[in-house]
C-alpha positions as CSV (number, residue, x, y, z in Angstrom):
1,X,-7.4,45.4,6.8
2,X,-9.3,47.3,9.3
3,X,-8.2,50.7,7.5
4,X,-10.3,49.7,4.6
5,X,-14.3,50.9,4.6
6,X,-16.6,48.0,3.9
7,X,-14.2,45.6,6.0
8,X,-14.9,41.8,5.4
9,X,-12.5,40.8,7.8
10,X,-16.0,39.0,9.7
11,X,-16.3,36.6,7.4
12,X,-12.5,35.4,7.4
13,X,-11.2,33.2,9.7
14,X,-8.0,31.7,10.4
15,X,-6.5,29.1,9.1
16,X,-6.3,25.9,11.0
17,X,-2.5,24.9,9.9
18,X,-0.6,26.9,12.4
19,X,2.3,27.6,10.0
20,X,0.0,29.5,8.1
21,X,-1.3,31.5,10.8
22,X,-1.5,34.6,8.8
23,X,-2.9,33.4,6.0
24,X,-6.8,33.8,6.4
25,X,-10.1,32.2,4.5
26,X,-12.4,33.0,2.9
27,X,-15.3,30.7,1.8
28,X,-18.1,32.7,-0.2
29,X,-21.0,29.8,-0.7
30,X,-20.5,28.7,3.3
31,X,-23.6,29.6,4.4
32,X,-25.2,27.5,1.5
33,X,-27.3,24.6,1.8
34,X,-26.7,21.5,-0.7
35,X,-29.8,22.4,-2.3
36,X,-28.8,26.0,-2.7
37,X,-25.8,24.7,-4.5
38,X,-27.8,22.6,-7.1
39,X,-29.9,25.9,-7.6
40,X,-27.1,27.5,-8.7
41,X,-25.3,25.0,-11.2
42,X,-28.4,24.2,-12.7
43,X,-29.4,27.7,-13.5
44,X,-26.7,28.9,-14.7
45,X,-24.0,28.2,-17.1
46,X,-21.0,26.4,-16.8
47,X,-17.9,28.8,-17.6
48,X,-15.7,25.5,-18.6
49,X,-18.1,24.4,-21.3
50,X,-19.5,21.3,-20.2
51,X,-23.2,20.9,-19.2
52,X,-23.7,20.9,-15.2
53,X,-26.4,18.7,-16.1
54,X,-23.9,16.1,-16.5
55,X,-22.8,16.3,-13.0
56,X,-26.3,16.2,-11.6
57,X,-27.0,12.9,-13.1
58,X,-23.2,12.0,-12.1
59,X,-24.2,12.9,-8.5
60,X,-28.0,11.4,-8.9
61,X,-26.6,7.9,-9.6
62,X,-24.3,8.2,-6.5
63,X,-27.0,8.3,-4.1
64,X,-28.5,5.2,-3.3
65,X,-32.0,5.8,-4.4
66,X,-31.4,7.5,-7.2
67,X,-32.9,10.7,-6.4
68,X,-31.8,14.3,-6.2
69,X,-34.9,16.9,-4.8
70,X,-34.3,20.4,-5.2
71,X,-35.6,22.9,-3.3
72,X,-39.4,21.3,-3.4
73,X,-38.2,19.4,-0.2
74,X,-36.3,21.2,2.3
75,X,-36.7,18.5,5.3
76,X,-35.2,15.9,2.0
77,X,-31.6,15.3,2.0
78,X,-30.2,16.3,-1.2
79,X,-27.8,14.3,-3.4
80,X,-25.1,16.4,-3.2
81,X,-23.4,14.8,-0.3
82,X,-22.2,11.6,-2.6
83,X,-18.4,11.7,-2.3
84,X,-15.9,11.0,-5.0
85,X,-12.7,10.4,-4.9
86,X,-9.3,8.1,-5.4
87,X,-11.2,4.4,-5.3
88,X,-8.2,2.7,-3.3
89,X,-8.7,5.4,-0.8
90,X,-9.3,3.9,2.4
91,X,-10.4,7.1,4.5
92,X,-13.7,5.4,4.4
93,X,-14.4,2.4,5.0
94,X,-17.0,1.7,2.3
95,X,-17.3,3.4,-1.1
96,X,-20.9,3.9,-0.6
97,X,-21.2,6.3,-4.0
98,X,-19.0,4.0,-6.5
99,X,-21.8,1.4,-5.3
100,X,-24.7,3.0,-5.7
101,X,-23.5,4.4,-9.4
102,X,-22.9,0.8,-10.2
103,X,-26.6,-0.1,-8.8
104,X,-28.6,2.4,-10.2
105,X,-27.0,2.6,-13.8
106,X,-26.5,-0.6,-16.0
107,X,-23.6,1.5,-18.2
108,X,-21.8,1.7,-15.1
109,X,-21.9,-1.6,-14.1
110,X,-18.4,-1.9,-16.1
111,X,-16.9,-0.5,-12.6
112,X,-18.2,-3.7,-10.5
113,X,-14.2,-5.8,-10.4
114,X,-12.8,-1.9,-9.4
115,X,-15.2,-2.0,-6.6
116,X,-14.5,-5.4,-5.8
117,X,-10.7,-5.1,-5.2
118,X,-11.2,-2.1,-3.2
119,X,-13.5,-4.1,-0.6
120,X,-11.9,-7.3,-0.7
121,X,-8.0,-5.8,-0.4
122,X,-8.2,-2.2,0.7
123,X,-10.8,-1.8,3.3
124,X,-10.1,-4.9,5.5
125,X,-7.4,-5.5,8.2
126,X,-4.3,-6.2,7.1
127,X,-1.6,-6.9,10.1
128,X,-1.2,-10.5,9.1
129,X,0.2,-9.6,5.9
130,X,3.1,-7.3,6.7
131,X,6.4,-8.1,7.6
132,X,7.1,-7.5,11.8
133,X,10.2,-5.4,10.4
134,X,9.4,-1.5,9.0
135,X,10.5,-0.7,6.2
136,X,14.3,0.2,7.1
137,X,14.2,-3.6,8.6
138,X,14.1,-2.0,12.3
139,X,12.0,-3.5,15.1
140,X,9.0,-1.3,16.9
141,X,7.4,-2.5,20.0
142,X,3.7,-1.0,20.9
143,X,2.1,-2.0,23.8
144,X,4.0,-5.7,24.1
145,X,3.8,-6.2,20.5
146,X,6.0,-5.8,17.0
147,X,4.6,-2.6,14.9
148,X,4.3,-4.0,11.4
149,X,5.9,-2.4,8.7
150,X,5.4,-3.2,4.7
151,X,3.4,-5.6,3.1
152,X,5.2,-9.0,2.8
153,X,6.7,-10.0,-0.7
154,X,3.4,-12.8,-0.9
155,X,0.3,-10.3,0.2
156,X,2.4,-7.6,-2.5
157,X,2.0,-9.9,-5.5
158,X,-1.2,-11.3,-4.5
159,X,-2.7,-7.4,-4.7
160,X,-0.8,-6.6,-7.9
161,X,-2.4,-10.0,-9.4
162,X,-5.4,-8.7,-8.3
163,X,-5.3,-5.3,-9.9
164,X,-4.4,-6.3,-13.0
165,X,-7.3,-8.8,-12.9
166,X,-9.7,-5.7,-12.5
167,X,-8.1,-4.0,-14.8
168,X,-8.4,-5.9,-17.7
169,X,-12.1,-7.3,-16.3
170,X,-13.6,-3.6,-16.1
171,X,-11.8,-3.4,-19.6
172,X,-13.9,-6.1,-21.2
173,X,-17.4,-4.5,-19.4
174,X,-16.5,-1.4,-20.5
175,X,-15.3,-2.0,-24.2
176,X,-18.8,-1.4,-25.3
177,X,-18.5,2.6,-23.9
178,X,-15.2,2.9,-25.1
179,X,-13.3,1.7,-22.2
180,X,-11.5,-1.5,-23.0
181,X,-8.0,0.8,-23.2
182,X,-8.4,1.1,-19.6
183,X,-4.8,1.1,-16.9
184,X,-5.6,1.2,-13.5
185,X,-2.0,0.8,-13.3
186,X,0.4,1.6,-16.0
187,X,3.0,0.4,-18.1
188,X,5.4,2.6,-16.5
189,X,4.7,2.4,-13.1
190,X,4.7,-1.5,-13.2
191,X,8.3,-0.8,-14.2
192,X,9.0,1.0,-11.1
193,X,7.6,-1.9,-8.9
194,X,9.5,-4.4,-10.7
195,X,12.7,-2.0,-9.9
196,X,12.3,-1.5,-6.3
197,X,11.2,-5.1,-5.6
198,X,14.4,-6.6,-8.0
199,X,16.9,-3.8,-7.3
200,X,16.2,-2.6,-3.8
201,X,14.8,-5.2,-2.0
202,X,16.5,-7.9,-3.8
203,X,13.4,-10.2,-5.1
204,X,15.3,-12.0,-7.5
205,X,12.7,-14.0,-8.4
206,X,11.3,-11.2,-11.0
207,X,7.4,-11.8,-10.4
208,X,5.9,-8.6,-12.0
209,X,6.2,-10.1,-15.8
210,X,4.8,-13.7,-14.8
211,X,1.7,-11.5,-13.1
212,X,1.0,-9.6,-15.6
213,X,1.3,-12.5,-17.9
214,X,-1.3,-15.0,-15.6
215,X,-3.7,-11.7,-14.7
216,X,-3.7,-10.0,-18.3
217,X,-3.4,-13.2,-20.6
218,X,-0.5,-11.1,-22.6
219,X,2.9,-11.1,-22.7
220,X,5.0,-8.3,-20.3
221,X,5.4,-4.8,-22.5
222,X,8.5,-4.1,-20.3
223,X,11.8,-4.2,-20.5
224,X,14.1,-7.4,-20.7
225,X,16.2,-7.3,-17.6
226,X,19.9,-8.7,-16.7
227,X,19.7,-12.4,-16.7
228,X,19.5,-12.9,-12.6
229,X,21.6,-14.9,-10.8
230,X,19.6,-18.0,-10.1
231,X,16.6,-19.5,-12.2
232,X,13.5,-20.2,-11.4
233,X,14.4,-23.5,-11.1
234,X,17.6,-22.8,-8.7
235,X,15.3,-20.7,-6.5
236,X,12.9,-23.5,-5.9
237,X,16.0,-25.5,-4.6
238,X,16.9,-23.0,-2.2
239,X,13.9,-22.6,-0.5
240,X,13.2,-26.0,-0.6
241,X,16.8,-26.6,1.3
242,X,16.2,-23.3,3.6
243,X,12.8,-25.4,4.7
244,X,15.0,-28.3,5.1
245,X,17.4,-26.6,7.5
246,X,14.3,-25.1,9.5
247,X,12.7,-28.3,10.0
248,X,16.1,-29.8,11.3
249,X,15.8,-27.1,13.8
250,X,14.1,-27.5,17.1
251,X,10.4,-25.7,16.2
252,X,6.8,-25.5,18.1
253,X,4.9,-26.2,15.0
254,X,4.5,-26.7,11.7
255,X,3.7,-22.8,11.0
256,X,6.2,-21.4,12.6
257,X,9.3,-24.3,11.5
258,X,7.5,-22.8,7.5
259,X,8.0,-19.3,8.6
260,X,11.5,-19.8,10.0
261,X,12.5,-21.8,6.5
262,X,11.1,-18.3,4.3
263,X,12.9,-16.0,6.8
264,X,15.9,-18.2,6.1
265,X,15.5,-18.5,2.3
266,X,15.0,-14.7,2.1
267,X,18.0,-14.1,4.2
268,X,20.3,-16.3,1.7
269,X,18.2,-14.7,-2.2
270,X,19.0,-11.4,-0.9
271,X,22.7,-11.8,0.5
272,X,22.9,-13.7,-3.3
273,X,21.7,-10.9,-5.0
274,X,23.4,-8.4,-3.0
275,X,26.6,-10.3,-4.0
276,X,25.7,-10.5,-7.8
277,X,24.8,-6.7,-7.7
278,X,28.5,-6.3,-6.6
279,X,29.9,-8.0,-9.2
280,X,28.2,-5.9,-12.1
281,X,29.2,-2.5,-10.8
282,X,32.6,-0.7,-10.5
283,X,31.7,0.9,-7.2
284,X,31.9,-1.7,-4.5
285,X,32.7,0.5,-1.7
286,X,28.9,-0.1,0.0
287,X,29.0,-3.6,-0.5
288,X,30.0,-4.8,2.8
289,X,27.6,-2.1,4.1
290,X,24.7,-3.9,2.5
291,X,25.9,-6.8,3.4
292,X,25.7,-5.7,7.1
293,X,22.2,-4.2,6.8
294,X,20.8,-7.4,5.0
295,X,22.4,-9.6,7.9
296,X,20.6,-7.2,10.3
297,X,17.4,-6.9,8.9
298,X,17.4,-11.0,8.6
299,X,18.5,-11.4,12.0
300,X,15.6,-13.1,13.6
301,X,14.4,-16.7,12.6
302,X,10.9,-15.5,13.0
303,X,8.4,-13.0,14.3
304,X,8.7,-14.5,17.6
305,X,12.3,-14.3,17.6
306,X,12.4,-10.7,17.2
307,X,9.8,-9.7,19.8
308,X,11.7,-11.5,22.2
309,X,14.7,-9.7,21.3
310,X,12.8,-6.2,21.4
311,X,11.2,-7.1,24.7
312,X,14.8,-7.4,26.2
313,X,16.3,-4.9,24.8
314,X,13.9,-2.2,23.7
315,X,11.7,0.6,25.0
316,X,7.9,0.3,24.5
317,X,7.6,3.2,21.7
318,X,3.5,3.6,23.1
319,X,5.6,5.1,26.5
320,X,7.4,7.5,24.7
321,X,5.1,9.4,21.5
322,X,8.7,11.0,20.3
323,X,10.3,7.5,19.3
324,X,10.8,8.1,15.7
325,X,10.8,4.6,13.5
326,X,14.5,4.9,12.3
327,X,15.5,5.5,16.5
328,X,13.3,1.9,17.1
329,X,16.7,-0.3,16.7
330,X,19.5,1.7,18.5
331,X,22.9,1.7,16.7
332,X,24.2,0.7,20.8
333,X,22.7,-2.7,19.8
334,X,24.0,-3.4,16.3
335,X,26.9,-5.4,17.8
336,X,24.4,-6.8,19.8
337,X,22.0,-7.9,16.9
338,X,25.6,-8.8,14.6
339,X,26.3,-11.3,16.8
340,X,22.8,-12.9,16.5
341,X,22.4,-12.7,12.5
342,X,22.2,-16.3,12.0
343,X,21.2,-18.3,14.8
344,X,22.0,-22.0,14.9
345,X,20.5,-24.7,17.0
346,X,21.7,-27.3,18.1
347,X,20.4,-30.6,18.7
348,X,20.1,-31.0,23.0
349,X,22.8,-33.5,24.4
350,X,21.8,-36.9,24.6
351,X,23.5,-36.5,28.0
């Protein structure tokens, strides 16, 4: 580049993803203030058509007081530092522009439920509600304790209830201003969730349509699906019997005897699906595969179980950065963990 006369090799620099290393950048307004910016947009014309005035007031309702100077007050922050973006983002912890929009402009207010699910389900802690497995039903031990993988079945449902709640509550605002069509999530994709939790993860109980039935007040647009194996009603019997069984067992407390009865009712729905799966397709040659890797991801009767297991037979992953999460459960323990896949306890000798 140096060959050239008039060089503006200067005012590159590298860029910071080493795989591009010869790739360099250039960024024309990066000397400009916000201010200078504004200038700009506001004196001349937008090339796409719309009217930059638009995204002033866009910007202007973002900032919490409503204000945008320009240029009259160089020592006064300008608006243009609001940021926009996905709303179930959670690089931040607070949508801080989405809140003052809603705050300073009444036809905006329609967006007050969006804002609402994002700070009472996205930007709060979550551990509690994941399952201690990851998501290929391996265990992952950090510093003495289980790295949580995936949201549990429960927390799942509650946020898709929740959602669609939103949904159709910033529809009814916002049907004045020609919102009331609005999909937060669509038809389409709610289709996909009910597919992975049914067919992959083996949630036979179906809960997408009854969600969307008890958050929207509307029947399900999907799809009818395969009559499943068990009913509602047979469902309810097997995890009041799986309860059964864990209370029979020796248990600490109440909490954890409940936990060890849904570990034990999920263990049984999916080895049930699984087998129903097997019987509708003409290619059984993974089924006692699956069978294997449900039995081993439902190994442990609780939480407490597993960490115990990992403690004894596991490297701490915070020791060694290069664990991956499929290496955290070593095939040299599979015969290991096969042997403990249901553990039954006995009542202690009256002797």
């Amino acid at each position: 580049m140096d060959q050239y006369k008039g060089s503006t090799r200067e005012k590159l620099s590298r860029n910071s993803d080493p795989k591009l290393s010869r790739v360099w950048v250039y960024a024309p307004i990066e000397s400009w203030s916000s201010d200078d910016v504004w200038e700009f947009l506001m004196e001349n014309k937008n090339p796409w058509g719309t009217d930059n005035q638009e995204l002033f007031d866009i910007y202007r309702g973002a900032t919490p007081d409503a204000e945008c100077p320009i240029v009259v007050d160089r020592s006064t922050p300008s608006c243009g530092d609001s940021r926009f973006g996905c709303y179930v983002c959670t690089m931040v912890t607070q949508d801080k522009s989405l809140k003052a929009m809603i705050l300073n402009d009444e036809s905006k207010s329609w967006m007050q439920p969006i804002l609402d699910f994002r700070d009472n389900y996205l930007a709060v802690p979550d551990r509690e509600y994941r399952d201690f497995r990851r998501m290929n039903g391996s265990l992952l031990l950090m510093t003495d304790r289980l790295v949580h993988g995936p949201y549990t079945q429960e927390r799942r449902a509650e946020l898709l209830r929740a959602l669609l709640t939103a949904q159709r509550q910033a529809a009814e605002r916002g049907k004045s201003q020609g919102f009331n069509d609005l999909e937060l999530i669509t038809v389409s994709e709610l289709e996909e969730i009910r597919r992975i939790w049914v067919a992959e993860k083996g949630e036979i109980e179906d809960l997408v349509p009854n969600i969307y039935v008890e958050a929207m007040d509307r029947p399900y647009p999907g799809r009818e699906l395969d009559s499943m194996p068990l009913d509602a009603a047979d469902l309810a019997l097997l995890r009041s019997v799986a309860l059964e069984a864990a209370n029979s067992s020796p248990a600490p407390n109440v909490d954890q005897a409940r936990d060890r009865g849904a570990e034990l009712y999920k263990l049984t729905r999916t080895l049930l699906a699984s087998g129903f799966r097997g019987l509708q397709s003409r290619r059984r040659s993974r089924q006692l595969d699956e069978l294997q890797d449900i039995l081993k991801a439902y190994a442990f009767v609780d939480e407490q179980d597993a960490l115990q297991f990992a403690m004894k037979h596991l490297g701490d992953a915070s020791a060694d950065s290069s664990v991956e999460e499929d290496e955290a459960l070593s095939p040299e323990l599979d015969s290991t963990l096969a042997r403990k896949v249901i553990p039954i306890h006995t009542a202690p000798s009256s002797t």
